[in-house]
Residue, then its C-alpha position, 0 to 999 in steps of 0.5 A: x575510524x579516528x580514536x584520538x581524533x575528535x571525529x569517530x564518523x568514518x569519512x564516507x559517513x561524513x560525506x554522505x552527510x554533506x549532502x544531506x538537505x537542511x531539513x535532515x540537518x535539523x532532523x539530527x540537531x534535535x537528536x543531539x539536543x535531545x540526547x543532551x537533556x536526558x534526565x533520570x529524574x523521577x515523576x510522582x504518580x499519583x492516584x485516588x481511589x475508593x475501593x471496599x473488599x476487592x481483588x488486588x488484580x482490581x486495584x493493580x488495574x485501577x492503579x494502570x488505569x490511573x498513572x500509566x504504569x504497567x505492572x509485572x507480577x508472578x502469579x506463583x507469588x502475588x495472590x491477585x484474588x485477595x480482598x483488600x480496601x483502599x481508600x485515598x484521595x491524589x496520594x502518592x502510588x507509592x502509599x497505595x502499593x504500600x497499603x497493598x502489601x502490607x501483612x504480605x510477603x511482597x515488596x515493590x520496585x518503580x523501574x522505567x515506568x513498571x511496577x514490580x512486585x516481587x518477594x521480599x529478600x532475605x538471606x537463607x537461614x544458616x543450615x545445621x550442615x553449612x552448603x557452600x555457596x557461589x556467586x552466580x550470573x545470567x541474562x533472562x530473554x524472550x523467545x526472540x532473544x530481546x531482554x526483559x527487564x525486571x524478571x523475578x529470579x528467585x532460588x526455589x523454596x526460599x525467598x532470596x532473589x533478585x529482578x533482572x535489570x535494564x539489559x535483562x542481567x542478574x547476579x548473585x550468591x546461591x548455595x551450589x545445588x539451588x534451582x532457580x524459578x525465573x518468572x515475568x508477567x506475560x511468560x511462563x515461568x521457569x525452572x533451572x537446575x544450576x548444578x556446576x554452572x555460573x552462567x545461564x541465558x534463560x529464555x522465558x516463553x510467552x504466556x499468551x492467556x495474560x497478553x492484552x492488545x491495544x487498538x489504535x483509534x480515533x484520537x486514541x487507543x481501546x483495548x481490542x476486546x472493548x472494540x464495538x466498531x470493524x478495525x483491524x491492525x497488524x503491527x511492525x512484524x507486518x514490515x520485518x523481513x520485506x523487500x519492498x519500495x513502500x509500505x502499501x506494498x508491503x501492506x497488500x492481503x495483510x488485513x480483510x477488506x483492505x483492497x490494494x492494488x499494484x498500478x505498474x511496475x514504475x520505480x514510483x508507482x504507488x497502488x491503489x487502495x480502497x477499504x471494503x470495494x467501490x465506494x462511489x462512481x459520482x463524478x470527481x469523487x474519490x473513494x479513497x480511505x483517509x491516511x493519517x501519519x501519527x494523526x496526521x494526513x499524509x502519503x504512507x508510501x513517502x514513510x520509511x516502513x521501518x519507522x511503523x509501530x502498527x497499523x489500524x485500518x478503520x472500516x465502519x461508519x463507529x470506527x472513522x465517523x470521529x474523523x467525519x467527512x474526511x472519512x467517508x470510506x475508512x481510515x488507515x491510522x499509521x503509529x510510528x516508532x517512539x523511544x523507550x525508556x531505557x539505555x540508548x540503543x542504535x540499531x542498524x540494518x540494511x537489504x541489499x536486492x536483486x530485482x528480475x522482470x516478471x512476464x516480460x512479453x517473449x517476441x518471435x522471430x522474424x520470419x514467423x512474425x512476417x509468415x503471420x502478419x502475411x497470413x492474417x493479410x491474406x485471410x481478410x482477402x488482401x495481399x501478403x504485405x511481406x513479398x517472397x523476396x523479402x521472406x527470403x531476405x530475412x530468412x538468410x539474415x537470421x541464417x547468418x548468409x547476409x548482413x545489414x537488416x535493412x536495404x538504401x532507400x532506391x528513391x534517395x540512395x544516400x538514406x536509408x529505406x523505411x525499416x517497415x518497407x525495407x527491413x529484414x533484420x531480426x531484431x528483439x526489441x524487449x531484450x535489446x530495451x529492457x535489462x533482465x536483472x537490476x539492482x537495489x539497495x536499502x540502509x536503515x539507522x535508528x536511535x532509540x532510549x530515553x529516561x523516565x522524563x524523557x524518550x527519543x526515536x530518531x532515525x535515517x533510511x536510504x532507498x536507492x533503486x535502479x529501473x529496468x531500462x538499459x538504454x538510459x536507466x531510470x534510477x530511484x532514490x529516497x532518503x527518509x528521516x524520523x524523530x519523535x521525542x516524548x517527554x513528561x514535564x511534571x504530574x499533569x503535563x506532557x509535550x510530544x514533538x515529531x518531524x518527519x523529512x523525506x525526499x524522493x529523486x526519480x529519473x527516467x527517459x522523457x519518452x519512457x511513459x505509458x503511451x510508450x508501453x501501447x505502442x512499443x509492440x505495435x510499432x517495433x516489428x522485430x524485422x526493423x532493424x535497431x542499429x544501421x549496418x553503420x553501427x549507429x542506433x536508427x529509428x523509424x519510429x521504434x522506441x530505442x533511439x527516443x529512450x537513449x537520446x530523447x531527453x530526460x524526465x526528472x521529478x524531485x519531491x521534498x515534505x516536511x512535516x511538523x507535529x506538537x501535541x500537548x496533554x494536559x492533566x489537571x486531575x486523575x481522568x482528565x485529559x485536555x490535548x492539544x495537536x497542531x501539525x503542519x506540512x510542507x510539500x515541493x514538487x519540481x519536474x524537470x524534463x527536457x526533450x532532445x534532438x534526435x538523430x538518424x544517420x545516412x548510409x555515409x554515416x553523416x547525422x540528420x535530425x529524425x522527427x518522428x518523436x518531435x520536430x522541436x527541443x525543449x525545456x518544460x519547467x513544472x513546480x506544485x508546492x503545498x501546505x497542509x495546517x490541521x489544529x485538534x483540540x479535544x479533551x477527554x473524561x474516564x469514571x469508573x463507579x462499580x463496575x460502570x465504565x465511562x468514557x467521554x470526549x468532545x472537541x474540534x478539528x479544523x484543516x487549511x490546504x494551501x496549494x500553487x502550481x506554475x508551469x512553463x515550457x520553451x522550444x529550441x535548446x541551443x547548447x547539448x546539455x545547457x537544459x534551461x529555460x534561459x538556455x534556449x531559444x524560443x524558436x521551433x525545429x523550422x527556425x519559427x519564434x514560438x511563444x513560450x507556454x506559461x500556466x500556473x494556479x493558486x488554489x485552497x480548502x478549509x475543513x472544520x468540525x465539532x466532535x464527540x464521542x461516548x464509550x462505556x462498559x458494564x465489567x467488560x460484558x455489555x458495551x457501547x459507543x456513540x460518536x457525533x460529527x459536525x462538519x463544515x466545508x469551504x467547498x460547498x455553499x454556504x446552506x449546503x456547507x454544514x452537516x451533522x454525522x451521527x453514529x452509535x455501536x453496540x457489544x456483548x461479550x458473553x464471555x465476561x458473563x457469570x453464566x459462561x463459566x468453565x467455558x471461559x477456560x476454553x474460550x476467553x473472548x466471544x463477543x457480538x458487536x454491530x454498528x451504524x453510522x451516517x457520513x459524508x463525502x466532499x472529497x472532490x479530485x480535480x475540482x475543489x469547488x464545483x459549485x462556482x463558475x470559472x470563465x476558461x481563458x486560454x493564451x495564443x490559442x485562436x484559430x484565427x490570425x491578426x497580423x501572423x499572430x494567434x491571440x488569447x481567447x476565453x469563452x462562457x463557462x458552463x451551467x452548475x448547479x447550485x444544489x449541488x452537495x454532499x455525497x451521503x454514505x450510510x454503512x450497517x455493520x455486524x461482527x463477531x470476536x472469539x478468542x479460544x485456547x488460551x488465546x491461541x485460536x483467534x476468529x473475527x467474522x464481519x458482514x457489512x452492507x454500505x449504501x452511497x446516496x447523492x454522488x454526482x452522475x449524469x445530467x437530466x435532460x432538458x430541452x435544446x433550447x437550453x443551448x448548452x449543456x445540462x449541469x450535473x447534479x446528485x443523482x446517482x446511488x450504489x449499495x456495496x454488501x460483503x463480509x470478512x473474516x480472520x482466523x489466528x493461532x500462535x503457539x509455542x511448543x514445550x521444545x521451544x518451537x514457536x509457530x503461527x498461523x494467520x488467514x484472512x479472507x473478504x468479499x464484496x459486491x456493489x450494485x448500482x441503485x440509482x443511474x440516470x440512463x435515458x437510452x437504457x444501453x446496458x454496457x454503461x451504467x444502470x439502475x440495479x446493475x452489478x457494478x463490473x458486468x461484463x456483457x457479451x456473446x456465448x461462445x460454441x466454438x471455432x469452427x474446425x472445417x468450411x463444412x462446420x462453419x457452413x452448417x452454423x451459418x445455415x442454422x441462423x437462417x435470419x441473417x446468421x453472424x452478418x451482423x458482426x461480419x461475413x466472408x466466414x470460414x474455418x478458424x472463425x467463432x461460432x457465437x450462440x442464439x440465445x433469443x432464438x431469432x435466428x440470427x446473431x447480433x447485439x440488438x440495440x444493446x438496451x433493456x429488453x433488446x439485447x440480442x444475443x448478449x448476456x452477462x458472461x462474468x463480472x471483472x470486480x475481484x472476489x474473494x481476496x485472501x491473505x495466508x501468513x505462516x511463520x515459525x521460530x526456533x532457537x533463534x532462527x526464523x521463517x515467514x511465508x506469505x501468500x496472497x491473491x484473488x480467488x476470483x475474477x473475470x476479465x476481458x479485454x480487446x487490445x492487440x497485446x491480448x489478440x495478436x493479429x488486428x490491423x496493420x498498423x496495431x497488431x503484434x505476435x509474441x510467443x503465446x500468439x502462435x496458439x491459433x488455428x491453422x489447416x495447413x500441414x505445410x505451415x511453418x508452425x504446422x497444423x493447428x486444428x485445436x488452437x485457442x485463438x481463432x485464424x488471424x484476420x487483420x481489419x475486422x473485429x468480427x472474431x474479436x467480440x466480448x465473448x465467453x471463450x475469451x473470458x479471461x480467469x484473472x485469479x491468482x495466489x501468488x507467493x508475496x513473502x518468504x523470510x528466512x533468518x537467524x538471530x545470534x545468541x544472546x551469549x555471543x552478541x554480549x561477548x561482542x558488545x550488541x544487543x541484537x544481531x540478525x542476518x536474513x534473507x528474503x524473496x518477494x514475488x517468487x511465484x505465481x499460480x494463475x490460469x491468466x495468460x502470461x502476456x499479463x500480471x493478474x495484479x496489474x492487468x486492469x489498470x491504464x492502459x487497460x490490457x496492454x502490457x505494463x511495466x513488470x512487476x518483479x521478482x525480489x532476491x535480497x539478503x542483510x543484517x539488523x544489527x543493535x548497539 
């Protein structure tokens, strides 16, 4: 690093700075300008009051109310229970807090926006023995070795002292057998014997009693014990100490009712999320909770998690009705860091991980694999597709006696044999695809301080990732960049600025998809061979040559995302704010498809089509701009111990979005993969018309609202919210609708009859809630109310001169009814804090009915001569209930520790589905929403004589009706209706058959459990997660082995089935948990309960583990803070599921086939403050 030179950037710094995008350049400029135009000027405070005989603890929070500033205190020295009378009208604080201790022994100091109170100082009156004196020094820390500004540090039994300042230092002269009391309000405080000492670090606990949480809200913020609505928040210690790729992750059990789940392992995958279960099945409606970013919508995955401050998830109708028809089924609300006063402070702090492949499928050898397909050929009656020949052939090549895995095709010499025909080889195709261990790597750099006036936050996060694909390595990158300045222009104005720039590259192979995924274990026998005898890699069709060389997907994303928000203050209580946020996002997809090449057995290349006949270039842009104006103001009044608080305003949201697509055949150039670089013709030399598509599309949104909170002494509370909104999406007398919602709470514990109880319990607090909202969030079609004529190029299924021609066809029937989904939610919730606030309990019951979603169409006669339009008609009722318990402690020896559990629940029952032909495996009117209907199991019949028996206790037809040829290895299923008989009846409401509710695949019971533990300077956390509850079943090969020739598959956990021969390869296998393996019949395979699946789980998510260095050791090295730690995610998984599947992603497409593997995460790093 340079020291005389003007550069004090190391040079790979330097570069990595050239390669950052404008957006981030401009991110940086606005830091500099902003570490430029700190100011230490001081603002006025200034309040009014007209207070008669009250507590100073009153007027100190009046005070709080008023100017926002806090105040710290000791309680050993300020008496909050004297009576005062204050009487001002917009005077300067300062007069008050003068008013305030007059006649006292107190003084004030206004330091970085708190209030100091503390004992005036005066020298030690001269002892008759002169004490010898010396000058002492010391810094006063919390619990996590962080500074705390403007602590009282007195000599006991005197009043000389000092307070600490902004990096938690003090000095001064003592006479040299003084005891030092340290205090600050929110700890407890301490004593320390200076004895021969002159430099102390004096770490103060945390007084838990005195500590008030805020809840961030709607357009605000509430303290918690004021809260009527459901909101639940964790704050940033959520995301300290996690290896993850993005903040749903690391969100995932963290709070009740917030339901998130993990799709796939991609690189890019996002999970899923819902609030409180299924909000609605209507057609293109989405049950999705609103996301906002500081205010604003937005992907909370695209967010460097370390840029959170908290996290408010809003579940009831009071809590998100503000946010109206945007909201219907919650929000989350996302605050980001800020700067802070003080000095400037740069943290830096980095993770370096180790990724290893969860459940990876474990494939059998060769010869077991043939010995099985030939087994489960000869069972259905048919001959063994494997000849003895070939057995034997594979058995020497895994023996090590031949060489090559594949014979010449007899018909055509010079080619190789088809692989499926001719191979012999042994061949394992997930080890040869996919690497086992893979790494990952995250830096993170933020700025944060500020003065009085002004406040900065910046900072710049780089994730960089690297998939599990050997072949062709599909990589990950983000950079991330925050700034946020706030700044206090005068008395009555403040102007707050955000942008936030990220951008996201994803690489992988074209051919790398989920269809891959549903084929790779079908299609790749692992007696294919993977590399000819020649050495080069062959396909026919397995999955290794169409990764490697098929070509590559590449996908970049860019948002930038602007944010102003102006408060104005014309008097004390009032309140006009203004935001204007506005949001661009790009999407370019690139991906391009190779030629493919085979080799001959003279190693001469030919192009293999089995992928694609056709190279091409497809080009793919989405751009999108998101514009949102709030304008609200807001009116507190306190007259007697009557709390008010009003607000009203409007909202309005535009969504501008284009697309364009093209794609053209024919690369002429390796390497050239351009639209312009190709040729237009097909794999045969045919001239193809390129593809071209594109759209331009918006929506508008506005609303009116207003919302009332008010409180009696903190005792009887409540809250009234009203929403009126209007969307572009629906006719113009289905386009406005009023949302109303009103709450309610009683904290018994602010009553006078609580008492002595108020020692042991400070907070028990009833609350409930009503609220009607609407839903317009549509998916796919943003106006479902217009007709659209569909219009298609070079698509005829006719010829005019060689030539297809464009078409365009009559559109559909709509209804012009069609409207507003309508969601009506009840909520009941109980609060209690205990034992000095160490013991915390929240318990919620919740009942949400969804009205009017858009199903099935009705029927109409055939005259019609089209379909039937689709209208709002179908209706559900989600019941559940959530609940969290809490305790943090800290022990007299120093020991912190804290405990947090959560645990929810939800069932959701469908009320109204048109269901004509009544069958019961869709939906219907009273169903429990996941049902899984099927037969009762009794067994797989051992011997011919046991299935026989059964056979002859079904005298009306036994199982025909499922299949015939049955024998032993087969099910035995249950006669439920005693009709002698074993078949499904016609599946409808009164004619079932034998088929029953055999479970229920919707998960129950969703829990979350945080332990952590600090000590003197070290660190733990353990966090585990899971489902306590739930069914699930599915059909796929993955899951069956044995299905039909060309879809079945065998890995290890297959070779569990029944066998009743002694002389087989795998031995005898009377007890075995699938049945005898059958190719082309579905007779054992059918919903059953046997194979029932149990997809509970708890899995260990978390285990951090650190060490933060000594404040004394950091000073000496010229830091703030330094912490070195390391962290395990997924480290372990307790499930009775099969180990074929991951229990978080087995429901999501495809639908239980193997996925792409979670992981599990090594990693270890350092946060480091300058």
């Amino acid at each position: 690093m340079k020291k005389n030179g003007s550069c004090l950037i190391p040079r790979h710094l330097l570069i990595l700075i050239e390669k950052i995008p404008n957006a981030m350049k401009l991110t940086f400029l606005f830091l500099v300008i902003s570490l430029l135009t700190f100011t230490a000027e001081a603002s006025a405070q200034r309040v009014s009051m007209s207070l008669n005989n009250v507590k100073v603890e009153k007027v100190l929070s009046v005070i709080t109310k008023q100017t926002g500033l806090s105040v710290a205190y000791s309680k050993q020295i300020v008496n909050l229970d004297r009576k005062v009378s204050i009487q001002v009208e917009d005077a300067d604080v300062t007069l008050v807090l003068e008013n305030l201790i007059a006649d006292t022994n107190l003084s004030y100091e206004i330091i970085n926006n708190k209030i100091y109170l503390f004992e005036k100082r005066s020298e030690i009156s001269a002892p008759k023995i002169s004490q010898q004196k010396k000058q002492i020094s010391g810094i006063v820390t919390d619990s996590k070795g962080e500074p705390i500004i403007g602590a009282n540090v007195v000599i006991k039994g005197t009043t000389t002292g000092t307070i600490t300042d902004i990096d938690g230092h003090f000095e001064f002269e003592i006479p040299s057998n003084a005891v030092l009391q340290v205090s600050y309000i929110g700890y407890k405080s301490t004593e320390i014997a200076v004895n021969n000492q002159t430099s102390f670090t004096i770490q103060l606990k945390e007084d838990l009693m005195t500590l008030e949480e805020v809840v961030v809200v709607g357009f605000g913020t509430q303290k918690k014990e004021n809260l009527t609505g459901a909101v639940s928040q964790v704050t940033s210690e959520a995301f300290e100490g996690r290896s993850v790729s993005n903040v749903a992750q690391a969100l995932q059990g963290a709070m009740p009712g917030l339901n998130i789940t993990q799709s796939q392992g991609y690189l890019d995958a996002s999970p899923s999320i819902n609030i409180r279960g299924i909000g609605t099945i209507g057609e293109d409606s989405s049950g999705s909770p609103l996301v906002l970013i500081d205010g604003m919508e937005g992907d909370m995955n695209r967010l460097n998690p370390q840029d959170i401050e908290s996290v408010s998830v809003l579940k009831d109708a009071a809590a998100s009705s503000i946010y109206g028809s945007r909201a219907p089924f919650g929000v989350i609300l996302i605050t980001t860091k800020k700067g802070k006063e003080g000095k400037l402070s740069i943290n830096y702090n980095n993770s370096f991980r180790w990724n290893k492949s969860i459940n990876m499928p474990k494939q059998v050898d060769s010869y077991t694999f043939a010995t099985y397909f030939n087994e489960a050929a000869t069972n259905a009656g048919a001959a063994g597709y494997f000849s003895a020949e070939r057995l034997q052939k594979i058995k020497d090549f895994m023996d090590g006696k031949i060489t090559g895995g594949i014979d010449p095709d007899p018909n055509n010499p010079t080619r190789w044999g088809d692989p499926y025909v001719y191979g012999y080889g042994n061949t394992n195709w997930f080890d040869l695809i996919f690497d086992d261990t893979v790494f990952a790597h995250e830096h993170n750099v933020s700025v944060s301080g500020g003065t009085e006036k002004l406040q900065m936050y910046a900072s710049a996060n780089y994730l960089g990732q690297d998939g599990y694909i050997k072949l062709n390595p599909e990589t990950n990158q983000r950079i991330a960049t925050n700034l946020k300045v706030t700044s206090r222009l005068n008395d009555r104005i403040s102007i707050n600025y955000g942008m936030r720039f990220n951008q996201i590259d994803f690489e992988k192979p074209t051919f790398f998809t989920d269809n891959m995924f549903s084929n790779l274990s079908r299609q790749s026998w692992p007696t294919m061979i993977a590399y000819d005898p020649n050495g080069y890699l062959y396909s026919s069709p397995t999955w290794a040559l169409p990764l490697r060389d098929g070509g590559r997907h590449k996908k970049k994303t860019n948002e930038t995302t602007q944010q102003l928000n102006i408060v104005v203050e014309p008097i004390k209580g009032w309140k006009v704010i203004g935001d204007v946020n506005y949001q661009i996002y790009q999407e370019r997809v690139h991906e391009d498809i190779q030629k493919m090449y085979n080799h001959d057995v003279n190693g001469n290349p030919y192009q293999y089509t089995g992928f694609s006949s056709n190279s091409s270039v497809s080009e793919e842009y989405k751009g999108t701009k998101y514009l949102n104006v709030n304008a609200y103001t807001e009116y507190v009044k306190e007259l007697g111990g009557h709390n008010f608080k009003i607000m009203g305003g409007f909202q309005s949201e535009q969504f501008w979005q284009d697309k364009i697509n093209a794609r053209r055949l024919g690369i002429i150039v390796d390497g050239m993969d351009a639209l312009n670089a190709t040729s237009g013709t097909d794999g045969s030399g045919k001239i193809t018309p390129p593809t071209v598509g594109g759209s331009y599309d918006k929506w508008a949104l506005a609303g009116f609202f207003g919302r009332l909170n008010y409180d009696y002494k903190g005792r009887y509370l409540l809250e009234g919210n009203l929403r009126y909104d209007g969307t572009s999406r629906f006719r113009s007398d289905k386009r406005w609708k009023l949302f109303p919602s009103f709450s309610v709470g009683w904290n018994m514990a602010n009553e006078e009859f609580w008492g002595s109880l108020s020692d042991y319990i400070s907070t028990f607090k009833w609350r409930g809630s009503y609220g009607l909202l609407g839903n317009q969030n549509t998916k796919e079609v943003w106006y479902p109310t217009y007709l659209t004529m569909p219009i298609e190029a070079a698509n005829s299924s006719w010829l005019i001169n060689g030539n297809q021609l464009n078409t365009s066809s009559a559109p559909g029937l709509i209804s012009m009814t069609m409207g507003w989904e309508i969601v009506k939610t009840t909520n009941i919730g109980l609060d209690a804090n205990a034992l000095n606030n160490r013991l915390g309990v929240s318990l919620e019951w919740f009942t949400r009915k969804t009205e009017d979603m858009i199903g099935p169409a009705p029927e109409m006669p055939v005259i019609l001569g089209t379909a039937v339009p689709k209208t709002n008609n179908t209706s559900l009722r989600t019941n559940g209930w959530e609940l969290t318990l809490s305790w943090r402690d800290r022990l007299k020896n120093g020991l912190g520790y804290n405990a947090t559990f959560n645990l929810s629940d939800a069932r959701t029952k469908i009320l109204e589905y048109p269901n004509n032909t009544g069958v019961v495996t869709s939906y219907y009117s009273g169903k429990d929403y996941g049902e899984i209907w099927g037969y009762e199991t009794i067994g797989i019949a051992k011997t011919q004589e046991e299935m026989e028996a059964h056979l002859n206790s079904l005298p009306n037809g036994g199982q025909n009706a499922i299949g015939n040829n049955w024998a032993a290895g087969d099910i035995m299923y249950q006669d439920l209706n005693g009709d002698g008989k074993i078949d499904s009846g016609s599946s409808t409401h009164g004619d079932v058959g034998d088929l029953k509710v055999i479970g229920n695949e919707t998960p129950r019971y969703l829990f979350g459990l945080n332990l952590g533990a600090d000590y003197k300077g070290f660190d733990v956390s353990v966090f585990f997660q899971g489902v306590m509850k739930r069914d699930y079943y599915t059909g796929s090969s993955d899951f069956w082995g044995a299905s039909w020739l060309w879809g079945a598959t065998l890995f290890e956990q297959h070779k569990d089935y029944f066998r009743n021969d002694e002389n087989h390869i795998l031995g005898m296998n009377l007890d075995g948990y699938y049945p005898r393996p059958l190719f082309d019949t579905d007779k054992n395979k059918q919903t059953q309960s046997r194979y029932l699946l149990n997809a509970s789980y708890i899995r260990l998510k978390n285990v951090s583990i650190g060490y933060t260095l000594p404040v004394s050791l950091t000073n000496k090295l010229k830091l703030q803070n330094l912490r070195v730690y390391f962290v395990g995610e997924n480290l372990w998984t307790g499930t009775a599921l099969t180990d074929l599947f991951d229990p978080e992603t087995i429901s999501s497409d495809p639908a239980g086939m193997m996925k792409y593997p979670m992981s599990t995460t090594y990693s270890f790093g350092l946060s480091v403050t300058y």
